[in-house]
N, C-alpha and C positions, 0 to 999 in steps of 0.2 A: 308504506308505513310499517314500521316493526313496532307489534304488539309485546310489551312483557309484562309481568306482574312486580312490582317491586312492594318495599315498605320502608318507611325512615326511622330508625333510629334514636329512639325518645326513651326517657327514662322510664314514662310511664305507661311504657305498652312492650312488656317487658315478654310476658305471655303469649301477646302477639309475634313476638319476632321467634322464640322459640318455637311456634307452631309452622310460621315461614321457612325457618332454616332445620328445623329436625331435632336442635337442642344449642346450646350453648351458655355462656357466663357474661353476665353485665358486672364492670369494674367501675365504681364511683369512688371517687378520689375524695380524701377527706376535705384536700384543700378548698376554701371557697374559690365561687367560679371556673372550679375544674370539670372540666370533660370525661363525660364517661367512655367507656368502649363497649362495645359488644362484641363478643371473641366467637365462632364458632367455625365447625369443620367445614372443610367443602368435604366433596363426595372422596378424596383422595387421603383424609386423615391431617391433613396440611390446616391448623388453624388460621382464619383469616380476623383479621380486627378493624373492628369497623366503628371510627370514633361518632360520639352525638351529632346528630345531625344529619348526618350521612347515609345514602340510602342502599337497602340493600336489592340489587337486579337478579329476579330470577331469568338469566338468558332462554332463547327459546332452546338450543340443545339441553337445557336444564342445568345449565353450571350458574352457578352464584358467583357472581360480582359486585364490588363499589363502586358509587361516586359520591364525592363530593356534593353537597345542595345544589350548586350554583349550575355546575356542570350537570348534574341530572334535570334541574329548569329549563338547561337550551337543548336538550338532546329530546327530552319529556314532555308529553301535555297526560292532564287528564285525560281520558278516551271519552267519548265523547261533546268535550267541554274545550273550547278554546281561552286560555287566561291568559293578561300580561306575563309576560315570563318575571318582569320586577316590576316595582312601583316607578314610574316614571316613566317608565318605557315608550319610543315614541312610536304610536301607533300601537295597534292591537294583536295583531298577529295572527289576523286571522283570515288574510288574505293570501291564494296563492301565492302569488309572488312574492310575497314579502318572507321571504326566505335565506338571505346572503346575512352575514354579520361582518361589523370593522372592526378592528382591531380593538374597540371599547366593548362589546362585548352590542352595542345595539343592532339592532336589525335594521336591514333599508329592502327597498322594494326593486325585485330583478324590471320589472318595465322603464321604470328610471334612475336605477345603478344609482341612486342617493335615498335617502332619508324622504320618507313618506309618512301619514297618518293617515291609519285605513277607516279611520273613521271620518272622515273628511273625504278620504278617495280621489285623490286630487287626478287621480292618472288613469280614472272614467276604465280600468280595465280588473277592476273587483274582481276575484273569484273565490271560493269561500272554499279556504284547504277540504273541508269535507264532503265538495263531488265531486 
């Protein structure tokens, strides 16, 4: 498992994210329901823009990168806390196997290459990503 630190992108942890990245500018748009950004440098002078929502990865060689929510959900857990990755999600995620995704974005379980619920544990072969 690869450990990083990240932080998301919210209007109101405006301080937090400057203390994350070294310094940078939050842009809010006047228009309603518009999207902020948060602009700052990487280590190279190159500003990077990292709209609301979106999280910001400190990689382990220590470069900053983006994702997207959705895409830091499936790549991401809390450390150590296992969540649905969405509301709905079938099964929990919190089983070894349950690691493959289809092309919808859901998770199914490597012991029976389909769609499980590891709360039910139907495939009697449970292992809990964290031993």
């Amino acid at each position: 498992m690869l450990e990083v630190d990240a932080i998301q992108v919210r209007r109101d942890n405006l301080d937090d994210l400057l203390r994350f990245t070294g310094g940078g500018t939050m842009t809010i748009p006047r228009t309603q329901n518009g999207r902020a950004v948060y602009s700052f440098p990487d280590g190279n002078g190159i500003f990077i823009d990292a709209p609301e929502t979106y999280y910001i990865v400190r990689e382990p060689d220590g470069r900053l990168t983006t994702r997207p929510e959705r895409e830091f959900n499936r790549e991401f857990e809390p450390k150590g806390v296992s969540v649905p990755k969405e509301p709905g999600d079938k099964g929990c995620g919190n089983c070894a196997n349950f690691t493959n995704e289809d092309v919808n974005g859901n998770g199914y379980c490597e012991a029976f290459k389909c769609e499980q619920s590891c709360g039910v544990m139907p495939c009697q072969e449970y292992k809990p990503k964290n031993q």
